[in-house]
N, CA, C and O atoms as a Tinker XYZ file with bonds, in Angstrom:
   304  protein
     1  N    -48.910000  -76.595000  -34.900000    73     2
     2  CA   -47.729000  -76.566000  -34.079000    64     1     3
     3  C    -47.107000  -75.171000  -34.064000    63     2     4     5
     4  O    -46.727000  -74.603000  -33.040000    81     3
     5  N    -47.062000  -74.838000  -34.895000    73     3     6
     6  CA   -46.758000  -72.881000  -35.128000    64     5     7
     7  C    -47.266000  -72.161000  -33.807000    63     6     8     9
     8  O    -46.607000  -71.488000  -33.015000    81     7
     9  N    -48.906000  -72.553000  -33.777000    73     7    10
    10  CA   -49.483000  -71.323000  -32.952000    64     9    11
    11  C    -49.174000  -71.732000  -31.551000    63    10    12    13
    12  O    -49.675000  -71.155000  -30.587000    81    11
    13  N    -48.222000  -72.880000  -31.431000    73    11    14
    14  CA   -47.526000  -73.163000  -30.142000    64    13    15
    15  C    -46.767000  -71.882000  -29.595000    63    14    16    17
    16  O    -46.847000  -71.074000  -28.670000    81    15
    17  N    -45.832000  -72.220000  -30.914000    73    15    18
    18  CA   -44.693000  -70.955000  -30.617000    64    17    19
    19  C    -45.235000  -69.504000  -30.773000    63    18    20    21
    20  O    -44.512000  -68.510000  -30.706000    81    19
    21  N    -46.446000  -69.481000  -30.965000    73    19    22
    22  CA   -46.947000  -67.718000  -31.245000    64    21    23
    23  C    -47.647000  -67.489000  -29.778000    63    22    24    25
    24  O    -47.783000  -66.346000  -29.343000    81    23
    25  N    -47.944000  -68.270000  -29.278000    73    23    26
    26  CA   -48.170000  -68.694000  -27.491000    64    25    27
    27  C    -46.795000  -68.515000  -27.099000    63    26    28    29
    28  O    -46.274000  -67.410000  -26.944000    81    27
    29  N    -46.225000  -69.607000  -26.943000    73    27    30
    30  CA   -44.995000  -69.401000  -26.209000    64    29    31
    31  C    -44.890000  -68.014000  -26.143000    63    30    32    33
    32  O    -45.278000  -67.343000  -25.187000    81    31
    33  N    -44.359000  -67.574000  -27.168000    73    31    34
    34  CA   -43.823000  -65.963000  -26.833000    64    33    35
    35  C    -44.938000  -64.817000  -26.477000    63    34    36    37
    36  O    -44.478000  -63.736000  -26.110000    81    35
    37  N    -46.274000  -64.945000  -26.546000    73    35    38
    38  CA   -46.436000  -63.719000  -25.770000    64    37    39
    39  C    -46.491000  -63.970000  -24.447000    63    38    40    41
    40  O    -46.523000  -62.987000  -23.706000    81    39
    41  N    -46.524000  -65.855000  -23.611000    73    39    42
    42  CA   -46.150000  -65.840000  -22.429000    64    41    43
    43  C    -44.988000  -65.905000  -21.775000    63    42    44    45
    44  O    -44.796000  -66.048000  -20.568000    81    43
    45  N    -43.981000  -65.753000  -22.934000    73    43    46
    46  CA   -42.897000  -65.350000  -22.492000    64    45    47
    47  C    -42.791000  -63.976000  -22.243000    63    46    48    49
    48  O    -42.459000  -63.626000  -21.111000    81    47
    49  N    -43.043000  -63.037000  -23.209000    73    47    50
    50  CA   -42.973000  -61.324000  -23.118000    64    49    51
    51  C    -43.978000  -61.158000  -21.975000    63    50    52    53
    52  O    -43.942000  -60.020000  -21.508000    81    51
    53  N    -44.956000  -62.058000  -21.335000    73    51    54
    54  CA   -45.610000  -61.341000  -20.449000    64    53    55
    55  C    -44.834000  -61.791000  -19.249000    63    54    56    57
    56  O    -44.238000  -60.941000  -18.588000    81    55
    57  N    -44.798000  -62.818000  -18.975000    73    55    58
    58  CA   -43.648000  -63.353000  -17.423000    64    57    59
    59  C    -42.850000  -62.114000  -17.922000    63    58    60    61
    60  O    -43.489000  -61.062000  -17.893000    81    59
    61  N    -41.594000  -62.049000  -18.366000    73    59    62
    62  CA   -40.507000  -61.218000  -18.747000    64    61    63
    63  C    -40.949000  -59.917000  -17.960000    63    62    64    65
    64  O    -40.576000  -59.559000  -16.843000    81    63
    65  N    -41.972000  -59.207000  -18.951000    73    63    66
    66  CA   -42.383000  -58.061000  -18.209000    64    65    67
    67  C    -42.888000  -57.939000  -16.727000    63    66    68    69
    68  O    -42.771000  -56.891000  -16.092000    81    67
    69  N    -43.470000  -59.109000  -16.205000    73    67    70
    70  CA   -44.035000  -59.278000  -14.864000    64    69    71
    71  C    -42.049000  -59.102000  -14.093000    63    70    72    73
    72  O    -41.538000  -58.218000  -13.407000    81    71
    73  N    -41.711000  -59.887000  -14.436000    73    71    74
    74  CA   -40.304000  -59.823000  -13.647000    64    73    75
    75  C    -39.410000  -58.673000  -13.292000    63    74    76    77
    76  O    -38.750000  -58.486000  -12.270000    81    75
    77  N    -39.588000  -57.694000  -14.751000    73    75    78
    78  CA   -38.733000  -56.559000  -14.340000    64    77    79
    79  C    -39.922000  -55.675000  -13.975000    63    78    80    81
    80  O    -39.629000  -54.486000  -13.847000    81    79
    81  N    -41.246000  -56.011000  -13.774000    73    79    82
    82  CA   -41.552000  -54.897000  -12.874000    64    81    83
    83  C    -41.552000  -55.233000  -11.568000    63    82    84    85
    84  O    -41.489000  -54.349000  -10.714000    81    83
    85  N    -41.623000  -56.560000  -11.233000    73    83    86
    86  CA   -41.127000  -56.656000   -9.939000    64    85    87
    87  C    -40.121000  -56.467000   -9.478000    63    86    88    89
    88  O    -40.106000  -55.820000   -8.430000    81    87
    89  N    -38.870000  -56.937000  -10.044000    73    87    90
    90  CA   -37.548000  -56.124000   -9.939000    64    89    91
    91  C    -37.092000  -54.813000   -9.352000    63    90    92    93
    92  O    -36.356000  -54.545000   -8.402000    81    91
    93  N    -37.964000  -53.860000  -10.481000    73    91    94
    94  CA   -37.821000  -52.768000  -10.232000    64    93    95
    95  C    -38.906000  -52.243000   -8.875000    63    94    96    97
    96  O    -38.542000  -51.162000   -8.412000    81    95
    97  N    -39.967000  -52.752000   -8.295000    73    95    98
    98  CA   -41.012000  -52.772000   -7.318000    64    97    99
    99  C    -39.863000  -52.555000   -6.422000    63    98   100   101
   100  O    -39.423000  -51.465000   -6.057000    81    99
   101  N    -39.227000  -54.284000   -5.967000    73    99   102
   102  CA   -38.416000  -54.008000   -5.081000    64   101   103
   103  C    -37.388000  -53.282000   -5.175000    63   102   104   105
   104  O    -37.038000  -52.880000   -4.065000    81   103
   105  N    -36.719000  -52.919000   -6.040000    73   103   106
   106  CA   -35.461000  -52.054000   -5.770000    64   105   107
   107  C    -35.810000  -50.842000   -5.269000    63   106   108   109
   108  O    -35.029000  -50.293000   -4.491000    81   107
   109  N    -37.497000  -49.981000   -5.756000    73   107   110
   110  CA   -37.403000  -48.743000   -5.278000    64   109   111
   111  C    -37.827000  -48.907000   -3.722000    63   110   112   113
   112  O    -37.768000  -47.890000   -3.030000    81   111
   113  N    -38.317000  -50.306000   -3.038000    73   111   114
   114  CA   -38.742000  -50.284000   -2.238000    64   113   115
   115  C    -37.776000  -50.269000   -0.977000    63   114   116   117
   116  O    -38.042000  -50.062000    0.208000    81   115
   117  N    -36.421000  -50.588000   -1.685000    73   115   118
   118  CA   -34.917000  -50.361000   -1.049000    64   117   119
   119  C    -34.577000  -49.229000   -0.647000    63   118   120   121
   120  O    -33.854000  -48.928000    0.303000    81   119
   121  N    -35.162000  -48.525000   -1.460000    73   119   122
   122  CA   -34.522000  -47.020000   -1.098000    64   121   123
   123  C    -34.201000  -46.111000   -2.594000    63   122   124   125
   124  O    -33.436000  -45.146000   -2.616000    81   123
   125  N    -34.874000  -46.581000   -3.693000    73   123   126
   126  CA   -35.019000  -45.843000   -4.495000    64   125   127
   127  C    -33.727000  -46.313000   -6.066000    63   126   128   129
   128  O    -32.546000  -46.568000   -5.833000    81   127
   129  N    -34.285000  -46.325000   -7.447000    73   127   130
   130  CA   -33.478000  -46.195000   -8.323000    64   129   131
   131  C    -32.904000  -45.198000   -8.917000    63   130   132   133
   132  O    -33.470000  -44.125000   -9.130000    81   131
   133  N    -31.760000  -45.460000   -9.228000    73   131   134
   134  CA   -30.973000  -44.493000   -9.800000    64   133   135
   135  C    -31.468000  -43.894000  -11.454000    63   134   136   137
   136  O    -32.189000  -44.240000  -12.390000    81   135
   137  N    -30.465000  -42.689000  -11.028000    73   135   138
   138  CA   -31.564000  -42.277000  -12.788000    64   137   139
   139  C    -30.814000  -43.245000  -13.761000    63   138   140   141
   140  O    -31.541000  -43.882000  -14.523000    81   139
   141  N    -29.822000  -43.396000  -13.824000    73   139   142
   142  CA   -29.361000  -44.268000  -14.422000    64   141   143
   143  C    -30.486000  -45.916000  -15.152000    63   142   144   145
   144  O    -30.709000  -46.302000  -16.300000    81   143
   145  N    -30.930000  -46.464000  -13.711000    73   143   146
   146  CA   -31.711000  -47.464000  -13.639000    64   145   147
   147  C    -32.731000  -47.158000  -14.038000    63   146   148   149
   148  O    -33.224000  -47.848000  -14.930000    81   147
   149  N    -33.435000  -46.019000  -13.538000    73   147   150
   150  CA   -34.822000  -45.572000  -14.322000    64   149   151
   151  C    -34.830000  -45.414000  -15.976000    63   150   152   153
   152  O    -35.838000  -45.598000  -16.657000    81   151
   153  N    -33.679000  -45.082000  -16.442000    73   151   154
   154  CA   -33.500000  -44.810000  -17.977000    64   153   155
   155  C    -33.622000  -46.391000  -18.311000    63   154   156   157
   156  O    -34.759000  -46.735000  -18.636000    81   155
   157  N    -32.735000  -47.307000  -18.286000    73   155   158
   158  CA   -32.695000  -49.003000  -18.168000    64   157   159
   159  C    -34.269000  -49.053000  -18.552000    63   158   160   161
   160  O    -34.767000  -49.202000  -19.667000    81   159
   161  N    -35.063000  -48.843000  -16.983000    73   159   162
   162  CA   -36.259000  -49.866000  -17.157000    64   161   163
   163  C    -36.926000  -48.943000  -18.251000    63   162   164   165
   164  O    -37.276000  -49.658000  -19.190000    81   163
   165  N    -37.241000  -47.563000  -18.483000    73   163   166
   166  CA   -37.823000  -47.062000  -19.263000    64   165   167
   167  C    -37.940000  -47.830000  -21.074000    63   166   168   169
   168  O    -38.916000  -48.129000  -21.762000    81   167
   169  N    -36.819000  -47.899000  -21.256000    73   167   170
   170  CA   -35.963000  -48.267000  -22.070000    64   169   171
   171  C    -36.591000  -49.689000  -22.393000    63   170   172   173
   172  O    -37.448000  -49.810000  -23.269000    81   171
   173  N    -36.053000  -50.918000  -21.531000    73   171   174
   174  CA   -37.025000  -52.057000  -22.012000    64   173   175
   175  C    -38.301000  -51.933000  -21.542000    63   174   176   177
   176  O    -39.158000  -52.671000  -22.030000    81   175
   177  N    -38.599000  -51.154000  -20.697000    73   175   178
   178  CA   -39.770000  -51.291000  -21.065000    64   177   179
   179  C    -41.024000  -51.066000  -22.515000    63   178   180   181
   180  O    -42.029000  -51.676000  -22.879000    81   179
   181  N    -40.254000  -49.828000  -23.007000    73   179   182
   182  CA   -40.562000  -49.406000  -24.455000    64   181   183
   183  C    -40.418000  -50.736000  -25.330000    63   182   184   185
   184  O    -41.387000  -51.188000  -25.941000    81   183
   185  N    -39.232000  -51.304000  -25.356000    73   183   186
   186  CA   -39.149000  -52.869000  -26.055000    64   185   187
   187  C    -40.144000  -53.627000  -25.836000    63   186   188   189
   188  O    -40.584000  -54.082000  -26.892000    81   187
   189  N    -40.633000  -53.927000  -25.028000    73   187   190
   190  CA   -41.762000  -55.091000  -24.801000    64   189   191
   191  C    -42.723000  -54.350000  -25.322000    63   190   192   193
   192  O    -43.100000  -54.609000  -26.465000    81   191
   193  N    -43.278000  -53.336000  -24.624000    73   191   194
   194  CA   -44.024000  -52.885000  -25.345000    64   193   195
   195  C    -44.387000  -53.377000  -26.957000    63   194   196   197
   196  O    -45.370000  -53.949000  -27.427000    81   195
   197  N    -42.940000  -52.805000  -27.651000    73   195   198
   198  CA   -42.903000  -52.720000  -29.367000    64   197   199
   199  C    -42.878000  -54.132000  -29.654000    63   198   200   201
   200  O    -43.388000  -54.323000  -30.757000    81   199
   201  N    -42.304000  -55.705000  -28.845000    73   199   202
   202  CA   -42.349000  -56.552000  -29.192000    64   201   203
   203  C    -43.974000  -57.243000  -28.891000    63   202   204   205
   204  O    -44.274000  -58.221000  -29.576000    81   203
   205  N    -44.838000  -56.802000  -28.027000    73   203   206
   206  CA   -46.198000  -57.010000  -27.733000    64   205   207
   207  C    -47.130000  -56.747000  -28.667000    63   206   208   209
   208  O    -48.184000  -57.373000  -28.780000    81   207
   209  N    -46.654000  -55.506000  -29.599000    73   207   210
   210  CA   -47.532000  -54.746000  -30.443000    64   209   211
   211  C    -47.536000  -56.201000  -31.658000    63   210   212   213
   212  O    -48.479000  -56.888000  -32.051000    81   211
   213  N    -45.486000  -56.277000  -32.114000    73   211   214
   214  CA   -45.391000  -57.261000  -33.248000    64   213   215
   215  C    -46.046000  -58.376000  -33.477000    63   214   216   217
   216  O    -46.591000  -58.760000  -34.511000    81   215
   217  N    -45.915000  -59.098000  -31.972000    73   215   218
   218  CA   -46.454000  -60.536000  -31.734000    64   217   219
   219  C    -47.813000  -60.606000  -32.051000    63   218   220   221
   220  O    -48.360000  -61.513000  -32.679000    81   219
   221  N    -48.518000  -59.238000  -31.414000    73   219   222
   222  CA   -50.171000  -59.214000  -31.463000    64   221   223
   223  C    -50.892000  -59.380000  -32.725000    63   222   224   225
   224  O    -51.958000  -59.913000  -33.034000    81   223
   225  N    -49.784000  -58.629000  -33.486000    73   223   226
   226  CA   -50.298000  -57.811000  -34.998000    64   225   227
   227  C    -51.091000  -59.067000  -35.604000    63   226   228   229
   228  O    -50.731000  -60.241000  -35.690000    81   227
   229  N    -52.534000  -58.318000  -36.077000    73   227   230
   230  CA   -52.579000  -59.503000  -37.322000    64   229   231
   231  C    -52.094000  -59.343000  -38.447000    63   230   232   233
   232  O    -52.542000  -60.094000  -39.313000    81   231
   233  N    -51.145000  -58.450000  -38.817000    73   231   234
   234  CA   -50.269000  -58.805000  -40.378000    64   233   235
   235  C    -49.224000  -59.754000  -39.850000    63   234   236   237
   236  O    -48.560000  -60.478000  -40.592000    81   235
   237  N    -49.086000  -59.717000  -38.336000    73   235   238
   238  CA   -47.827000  -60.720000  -38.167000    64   237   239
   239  C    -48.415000  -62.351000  -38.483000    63   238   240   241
   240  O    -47.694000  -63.303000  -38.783000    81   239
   241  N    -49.509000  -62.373000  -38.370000    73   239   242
   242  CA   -50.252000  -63.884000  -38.352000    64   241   243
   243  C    -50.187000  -64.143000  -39.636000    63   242   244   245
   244  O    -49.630000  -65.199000  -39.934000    81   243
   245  N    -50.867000  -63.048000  -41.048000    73   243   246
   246  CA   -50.911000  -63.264000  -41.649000    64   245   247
   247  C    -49.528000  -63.224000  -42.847000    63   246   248   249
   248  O    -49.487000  -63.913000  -43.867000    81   247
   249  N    -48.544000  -62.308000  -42.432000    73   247   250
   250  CA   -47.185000  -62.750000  -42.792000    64   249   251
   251  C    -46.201000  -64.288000  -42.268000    63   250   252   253
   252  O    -45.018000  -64.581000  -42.440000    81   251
   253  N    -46.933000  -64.753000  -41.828000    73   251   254
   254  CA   -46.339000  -66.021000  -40.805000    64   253   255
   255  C    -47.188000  -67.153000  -41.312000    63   254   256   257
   256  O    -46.888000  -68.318000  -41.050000    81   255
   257  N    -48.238000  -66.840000  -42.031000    73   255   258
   258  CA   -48.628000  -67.319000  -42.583000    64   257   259
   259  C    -48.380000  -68.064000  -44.299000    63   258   260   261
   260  O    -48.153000  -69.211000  -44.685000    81   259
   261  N    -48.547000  -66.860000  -44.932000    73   259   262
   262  CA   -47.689000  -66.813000  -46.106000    64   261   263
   263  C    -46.237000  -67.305000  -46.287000    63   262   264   265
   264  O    -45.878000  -67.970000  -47.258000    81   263
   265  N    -45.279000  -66.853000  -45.082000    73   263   266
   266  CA   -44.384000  -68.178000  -45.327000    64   265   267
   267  C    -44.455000  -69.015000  -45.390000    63   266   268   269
   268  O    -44.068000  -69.690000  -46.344000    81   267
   269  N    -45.141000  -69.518000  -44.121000    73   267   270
   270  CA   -45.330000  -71.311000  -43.986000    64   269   271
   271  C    -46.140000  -71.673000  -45.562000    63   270   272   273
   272  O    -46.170000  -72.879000  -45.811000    81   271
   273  N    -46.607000  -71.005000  -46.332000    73   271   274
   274  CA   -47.178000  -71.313000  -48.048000    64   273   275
   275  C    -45.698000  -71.219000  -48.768000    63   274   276   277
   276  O    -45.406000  -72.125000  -49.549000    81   275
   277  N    -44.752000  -70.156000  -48.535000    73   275   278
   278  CA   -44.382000  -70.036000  -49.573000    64   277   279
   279  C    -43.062000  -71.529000  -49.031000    63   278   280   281
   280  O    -42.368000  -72.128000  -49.852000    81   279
   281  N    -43.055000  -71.710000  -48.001000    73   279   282
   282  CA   -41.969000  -73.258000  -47.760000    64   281   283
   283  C    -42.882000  -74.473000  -47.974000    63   282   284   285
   284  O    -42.608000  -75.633000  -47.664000    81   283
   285  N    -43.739000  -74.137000  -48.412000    73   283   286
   286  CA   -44.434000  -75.722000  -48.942000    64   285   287
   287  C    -45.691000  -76.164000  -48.504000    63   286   288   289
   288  O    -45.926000  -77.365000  -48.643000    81   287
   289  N    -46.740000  -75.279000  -47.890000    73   287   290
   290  CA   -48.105000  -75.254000  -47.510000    64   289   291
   291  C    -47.941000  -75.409000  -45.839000    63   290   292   293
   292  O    -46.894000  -75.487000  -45.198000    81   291
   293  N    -49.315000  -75.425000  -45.358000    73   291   294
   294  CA   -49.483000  -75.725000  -44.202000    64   293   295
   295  C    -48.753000  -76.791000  -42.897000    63   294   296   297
   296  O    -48.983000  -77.981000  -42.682000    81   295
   297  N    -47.857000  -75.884000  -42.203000    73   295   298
   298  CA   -47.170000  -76.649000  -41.186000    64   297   299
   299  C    -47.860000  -77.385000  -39.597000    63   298   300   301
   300  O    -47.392000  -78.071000  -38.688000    81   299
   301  N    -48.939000  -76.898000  -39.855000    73   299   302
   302  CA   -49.796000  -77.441000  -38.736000    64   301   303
   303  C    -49.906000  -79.079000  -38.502000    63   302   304
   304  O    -50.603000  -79.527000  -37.592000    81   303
């Protein structure tokens, strides 16, 4: 049941990211973003990024692991 939620979220971080690049698709297709806005998307975009790397990691599996031992063995 765990590796539900270790799913869930990288198809959440991937929709997420699909959205603000469409977002941002259309806004420049308006007539262009502000630097302001360009700093914004730069910005999360770097976040997903760093949260893509976490989710991926295999020390994250295997730290996620070791909890579910150290709360009382296997939650599956």
């Amino acid at each position: 049941m765990a590796d539900m939620g270790f799913v869930v979220g990288i198809v959440a971080i991937v929709f997420g990211a699909g959205l603000v690049r469409h977002y941002i698709t259309l806004k420049h297709q308006q007539g262009g973003m502000s630097d302001d806005d360009a700093k914004r998307f730069r910005d999360l975009e770097d976040r997903v990024r760093t949260l893509e790397k976490i989710v991926t990691d295999q020390g994250y599996e295997v730290r996620r692991a070791f909890d579910e031992l150290e709360r009382g063995g296997d939650q599956r």
